[in-house]
Each structure stands twice: as structure tokens, then as C-alpha cells.
N, C-alpha and C positions, 0 to 999 in steps of 0.2 A: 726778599733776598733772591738773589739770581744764582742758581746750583748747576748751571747750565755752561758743560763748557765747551769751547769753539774749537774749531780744528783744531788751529794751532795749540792750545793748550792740551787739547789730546795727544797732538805729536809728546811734546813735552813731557806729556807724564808716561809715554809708553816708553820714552828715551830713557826716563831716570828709572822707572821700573826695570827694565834691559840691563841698566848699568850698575843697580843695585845690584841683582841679581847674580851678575856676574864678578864681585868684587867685593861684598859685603862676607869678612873672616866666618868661616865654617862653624869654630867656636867662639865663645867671647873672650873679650882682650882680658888681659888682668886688670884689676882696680887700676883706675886713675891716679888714686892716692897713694900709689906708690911708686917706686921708683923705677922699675919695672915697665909698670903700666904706665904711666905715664909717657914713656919713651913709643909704647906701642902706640898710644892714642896720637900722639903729636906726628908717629908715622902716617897713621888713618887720614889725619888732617891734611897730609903732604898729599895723598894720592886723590883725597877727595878734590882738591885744587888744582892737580895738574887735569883733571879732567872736568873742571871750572864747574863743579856742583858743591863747594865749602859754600861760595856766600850766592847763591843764585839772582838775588834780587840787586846787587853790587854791579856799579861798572864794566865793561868789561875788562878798562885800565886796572881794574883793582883784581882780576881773576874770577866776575863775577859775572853775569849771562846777559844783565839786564834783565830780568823775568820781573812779571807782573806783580800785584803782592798777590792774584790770581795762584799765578804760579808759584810763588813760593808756599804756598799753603798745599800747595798741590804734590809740591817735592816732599814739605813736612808730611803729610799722610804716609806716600810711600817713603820715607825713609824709614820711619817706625813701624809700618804693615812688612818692611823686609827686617825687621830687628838688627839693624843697624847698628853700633856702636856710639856710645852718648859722647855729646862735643865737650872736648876738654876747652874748645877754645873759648864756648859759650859768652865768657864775661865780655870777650873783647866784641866777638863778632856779633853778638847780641845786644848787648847794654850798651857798652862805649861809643862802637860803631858808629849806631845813628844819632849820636851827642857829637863827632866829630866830623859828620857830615853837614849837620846843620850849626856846629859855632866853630867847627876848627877852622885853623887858616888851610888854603890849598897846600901850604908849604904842609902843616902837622896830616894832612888826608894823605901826601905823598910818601912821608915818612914813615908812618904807622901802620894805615891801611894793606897794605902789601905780603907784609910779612907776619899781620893778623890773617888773613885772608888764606897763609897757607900754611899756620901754625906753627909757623920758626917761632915768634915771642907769643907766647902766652900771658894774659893779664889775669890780677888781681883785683879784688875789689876790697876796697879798703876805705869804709864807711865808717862801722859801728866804732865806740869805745868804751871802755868800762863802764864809763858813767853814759852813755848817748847810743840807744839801738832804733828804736820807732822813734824816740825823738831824738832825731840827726840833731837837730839846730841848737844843742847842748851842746856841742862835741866843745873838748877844749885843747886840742891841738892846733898848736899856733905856723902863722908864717910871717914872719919878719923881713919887711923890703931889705933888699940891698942894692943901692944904687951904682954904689964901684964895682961891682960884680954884672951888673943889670940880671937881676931875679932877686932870690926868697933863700931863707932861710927857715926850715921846719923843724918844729919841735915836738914832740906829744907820743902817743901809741893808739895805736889801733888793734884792734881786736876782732875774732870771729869773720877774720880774712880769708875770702874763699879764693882756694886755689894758689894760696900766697907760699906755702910749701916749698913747691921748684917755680912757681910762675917767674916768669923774667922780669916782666915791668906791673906796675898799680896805679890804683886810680883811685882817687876821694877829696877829701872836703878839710882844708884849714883857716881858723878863723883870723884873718888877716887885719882886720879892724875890731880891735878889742873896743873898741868905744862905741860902736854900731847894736844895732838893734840885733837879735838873737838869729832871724834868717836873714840879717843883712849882713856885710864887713864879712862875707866865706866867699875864698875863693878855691876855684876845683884844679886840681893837679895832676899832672900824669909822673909818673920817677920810677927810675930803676930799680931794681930790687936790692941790684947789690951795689947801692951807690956808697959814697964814704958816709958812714953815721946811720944809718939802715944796719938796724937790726931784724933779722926774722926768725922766729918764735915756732916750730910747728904744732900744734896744738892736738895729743895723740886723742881717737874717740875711742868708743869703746871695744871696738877691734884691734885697734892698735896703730890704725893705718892717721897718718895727717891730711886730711881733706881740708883743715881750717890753719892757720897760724896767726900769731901775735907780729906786730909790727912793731920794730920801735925805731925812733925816728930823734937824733942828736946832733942838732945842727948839719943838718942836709942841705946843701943848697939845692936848688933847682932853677933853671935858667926862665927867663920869660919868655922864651921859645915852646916849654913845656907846660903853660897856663894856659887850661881850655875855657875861652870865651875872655871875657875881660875879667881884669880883676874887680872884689867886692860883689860880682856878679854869680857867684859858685851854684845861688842854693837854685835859683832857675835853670840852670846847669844841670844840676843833679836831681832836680825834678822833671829836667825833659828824661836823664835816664831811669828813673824811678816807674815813670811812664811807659815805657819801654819793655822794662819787667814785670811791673804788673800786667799790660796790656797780651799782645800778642806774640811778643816774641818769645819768653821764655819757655812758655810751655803750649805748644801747639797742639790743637788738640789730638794731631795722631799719637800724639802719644797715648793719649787716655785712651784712645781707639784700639790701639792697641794692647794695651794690660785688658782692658774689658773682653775682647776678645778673646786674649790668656785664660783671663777670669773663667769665661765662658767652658773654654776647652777644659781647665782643669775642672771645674763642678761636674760635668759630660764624665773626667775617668776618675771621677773620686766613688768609689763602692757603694759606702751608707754616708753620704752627708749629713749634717745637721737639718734639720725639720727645716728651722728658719732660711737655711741657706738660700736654696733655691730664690726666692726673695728678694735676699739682698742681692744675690747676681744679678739680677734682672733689672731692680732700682739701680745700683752702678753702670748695668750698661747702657742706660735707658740716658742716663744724666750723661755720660760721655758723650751719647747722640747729639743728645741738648748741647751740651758745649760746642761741638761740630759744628752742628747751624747755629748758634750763636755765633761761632767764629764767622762765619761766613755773611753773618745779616752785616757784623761788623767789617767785612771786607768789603763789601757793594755802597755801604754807608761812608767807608773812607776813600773807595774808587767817586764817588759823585761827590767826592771834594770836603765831605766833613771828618768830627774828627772822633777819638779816644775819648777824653773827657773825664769825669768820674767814672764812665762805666769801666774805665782798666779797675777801680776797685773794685766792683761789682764780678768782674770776670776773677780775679786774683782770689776773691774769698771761696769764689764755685769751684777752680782746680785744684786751690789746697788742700778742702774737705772733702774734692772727688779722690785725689790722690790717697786719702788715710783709709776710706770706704772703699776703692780697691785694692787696699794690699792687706788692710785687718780681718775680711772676708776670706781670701789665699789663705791665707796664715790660721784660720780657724777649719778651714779647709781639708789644707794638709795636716790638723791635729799637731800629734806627737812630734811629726817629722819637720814643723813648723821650727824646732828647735835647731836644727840642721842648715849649716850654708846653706842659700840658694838664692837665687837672682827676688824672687818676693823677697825671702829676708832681708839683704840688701836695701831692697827696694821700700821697706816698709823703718827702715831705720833713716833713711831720706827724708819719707814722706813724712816725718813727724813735726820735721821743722816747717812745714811747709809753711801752717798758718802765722809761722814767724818770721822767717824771713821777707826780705821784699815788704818790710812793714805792717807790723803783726793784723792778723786779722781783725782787733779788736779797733785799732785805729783806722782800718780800711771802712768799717762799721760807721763811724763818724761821720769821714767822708762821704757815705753813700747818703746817708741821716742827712747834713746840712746842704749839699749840694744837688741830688739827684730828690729828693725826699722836702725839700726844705724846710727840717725840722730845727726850729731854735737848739741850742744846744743842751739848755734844763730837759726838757724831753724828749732828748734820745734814747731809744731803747736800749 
């Protein structure tokens, strides 16, 4: 891996460090999940964009710098080294994004892209269903042509919608050919939230707050203007974004650099730790390192033209169970006070779903088994 960066990527990072700095809210926003915070965060979004550091690695027709994926890894570091505020926009400018850059039409990149880029619409992700979470290719939410209309009509619910709360538009998988094979006949859809027959559900957690919602969906149309990629074509669709999230984008490693850090400080003012503690700090920040240059073997590896592969599961199952291992250490930490708001708490009622969403860990396990491993599937561990 190449850890070595060039002027200009110096410039770069000394620019976003500078403009963090100066701009990055004194306190934190309120939850995203409310209503509230949500308005703050979509504000965040606005500013981060007029000063073209929302999508760095994006056009610059789209608000975005052009930057390397060099640089984008380089902005993620510092953005989470200044504790920055988490992107509400995530689903869209993360996941969707680069599924719309490589099957959308220019017309859907013109449309969409823009006003992802500076957090006027927020997207939903709207996958799972009651019966279909790790295995999508269940779902049984329909879309029915209509040809006197030119689009679909949808029917079904979805569930465990992140961000579907106030999100404005979603994005997922209906099975368009009932007669096709289980990942064939889905096609993938973009739709409003608040279209006619769109119902949304918010689904309260144990705080109170709706980070998640139910979808329900009764005779929607949707135009074929809003079909990404071809139809009957969805599940390769939603496995390039599936890719996407497990791989590199959703969780960079500054972030884990950053809690390990935390980590670090808080064990430094904690009086009489636990014996073991000491320990597990060290294993957690030792493994954040590890993710870091792993990220980075993986950027040199897709700069000379290769790719993701199975190793996005392999990466996916390391940040989720780095994510639990630093915030269950905090929290044993802090003791008594562990009971108390605080950004670990928070942070540790997140990290639980980790190994489940994005395709539970145990199926990620599979994948690495039959593909990277190539273990028959009777002897998978």
C-alpha cells in the first residue's frame, strides 16, 4: 500500500482540516431522529456543500471537488479527527449515489444528484420486509407494468426503513416478474415519500426517537423515468449498492480512529479502571489502526484499476465487531455513569445493529467461506 501523500493531497487535507475547524458546531446537533435535529443536520448538509466538501469525490457539476478516492479518505479521517457531525444524508450520498452514477440515465444524475449533494432531499432506504432482511431475494412486494400510464404500479410494505421518518424520497427492490427465479423478475425504484398510496410508519426505539419507519406502499405508481437500471435487472442493482455499504463507504475508517482515540482519552481520566480494561483499549485501537491500512491497501488496489470483491464482506464484518468492542469498553468505563446520556451511549445502541444490518454478519461469513475461502458450502464454519 502506498501511505505517502503528494503535495497536492497535502494541500487538500490542510484545506479541509482549516475549514473543519472553523465551522465544525461547538456543541453537537441534536439527534437526527428528531425533528429538531433533523432540520439542524440537513442545515450542516447545506453549508457543508456550499463550501463543496458534502460529496468531495463527485463532479464538480454535482457540488463535488473531483478529489481522488485518495482524497476522499483523507477528508473522511479529518472529518471525524474534528468530531464533526454524522451525515444524515448518508443513504443517498453514500449508497444510492454510486448505483446512480454507474446505471442511472444522465437525465436521473441531473435530477437527483444535486439536491442529494446538498441535503434539500434526503433518502430512505427501503429494503428489508417482514418476511426478507439478509435474504432480500424473498421480498414479496410487487410492481405491476402499466403501460397506459408508462411505469408500475407498487404494492407491499417495507420495514426497518432507515431514515424513512422525514426522509423525502426511497429507494428498494420490487418483484416485478412473479414467474422469474427468486434474484431475477426485481426491479429497483426510486419514489417519493409522500406520493399517493405511500404510507410511512415511524417506528419509535427505545428512546423514543424514529431513526427507522415502516413503509407501506397501495397502488403507487411510479413513472419509468424513476426505474434505476433496466427493469427485471434490480438485484444487480442493489448489489452494486449493497457493495458500496459494505465496502468503503459507509464507515470510514476515521471514524473508528476516532472513537479509539476517545477510547483512549477516556481510559487516561478514568481514576481506578477495571484490571482488564487497559487491554481491551489497546486491542480496539490497535484493530482501528488495522482497518486504516487496510483501507488504504484497499485504495492503492482500486487506484491500479482492481476491485472490492468479496473483501467488502470481509471489511463489513471487522467494522461491525470493531464498532461493539469500542463502545462496550466506554461503557464498562464509565461504570455506573454508563447509565446516563452520552454520546457512547448513543453510540453503543447504534453499534449493536451493526452486525445486522448491511447484511447480517453471519451471511457476510458465507460469502467470505465460498468466494475468498473457497469452501463448498457443507463445510462452512
Amino acid at each position: 500500500m502506498d501511505l505517502t501523500l503528494s503535495e497536492s493531497e497535502r494541500a487538500f487535507q490542510a484545506e479541509a482540516r482549516a475549514w473543519l475547524a472553523a465551522n465544525v458546531p461547538a456543541e453537537p446537533l441534536p439527534s437526527m431522529d428528531t425533528e429538531a435535529g433533523w432540520a439542524a443536520h440537513q442545515a450542516w448538509e447545506a453549508r457543508l456543500a456550499e463550501a463543496r466538501w458534502s460529496v468531495v469525490s463527485w463532479p464538480e457539476a454535482y457540488h463535488g471537488r473531483d478529489a481522488s478516492l485518495v482524497e476522499w479518505v483523507v477528508f473522511e479521517e479529518e472529518y471525524y479527527r474534528a468530531g464533526a457531525p454524522g451525515r444524515v444524508s448518508q443513504n443517498g450520498i453514500f449508497l444510492l449515489a454510486p448505483i446512480i452514477f454507474d446505471h442511472g440515465t444522465p437525465e436521473q444524475q441531473d435530477r437527483f444528484l444535486p439536491s442529494m449533494a446538498t441535503g434539500e432531499q434526503i433518502w430512505a432506504q427501503c429494503w428489508s420486509e417482514p418476511e426478507a432482511g439478509s435474504d432480500l431475494a424473498s421480498l414479496r412486494s410487487t410492481a405491476r407494468r402499466d403501460d397506459e400510464r408508462g411505469g408500475w404500479v407498487l404494492n407491499g410494505q417495507k420495514t426497518w426503513s432507515s431514515r424513512a421518518a422525514f426522509a423525502h424520497w426511497g429507494f428498494g427492490l420490487f418483484r416485478s416478474d412473479p414467474e422469474a427465479q427468486r434474484h431475477a423478475g426485481l426491479t429497483y425504484f426510486l419514489f417519493p415519500l409522500d406520493a399517493p398510496g405511500i404510507t410511512v410508519r415511524p417506528i419509535a426505539q427505545l428512546d423514543g426517537e424514529a431513526g427507522f419507519a415502516e413503509v407501506f406502499f397501495e397502488d403507487v405508481f411510479v413513472p419509468d423515468a424513476d426505474v434505476l437500471g433496466a427493469p427485471g435487472d434490480g438485484w444487480r442493482v442493489a448489489m452494486s449498492t449493497a457493495g458500496n455499504e459494505r465496502g468503503l463507504s459507509l464507515r470510514s475508517p476515521g471514524r473508528f480512529c476516532a472513537a479509539a482515540d476517545r477510547l483512549v482519552d477516556l481510559h487516561r481520566r478514568t481514576p481506578h479502571p477495571p484490571a482488564a480494561a487497559a487491554d481491551r483499549v489497546v486491542d480496539a485501537w490497535i484493530k482501528a489502526q488495522a482497518y486504516r491500512l487496510y483501507t488504504w491497501g484497499t485504495v492503492t488496489r482500486l487506484a491500479a484499476g482492481g476491485d472490492m470483491g468479496a473483501a467488502g464482506s470481509v471489511n463489513k464484518v471487522f467494522w461491525s465487531e470493531l464498532d461493539i468492542a469500542l463502545h462496550e469498553t466506554a461503557l464498562d468505563l464509565l461504570g455506573p455513569e454508563a447509565e446516563v446520556a452520552s454520546p457512547w451511549l448513543d453510540g453503543y445502541t447504534f453499534s449493536l445493529s451493526g452486525p445486522i444490518y448491511a447484511g447480517t454478519n453471519e451471511i457476510q461469513r458465507n460469502i467470505v467461506a465460498e468466494r475468498i475461502l473457497g469452501l463448498p458450502r457443507e463445510v462452512r464454519p
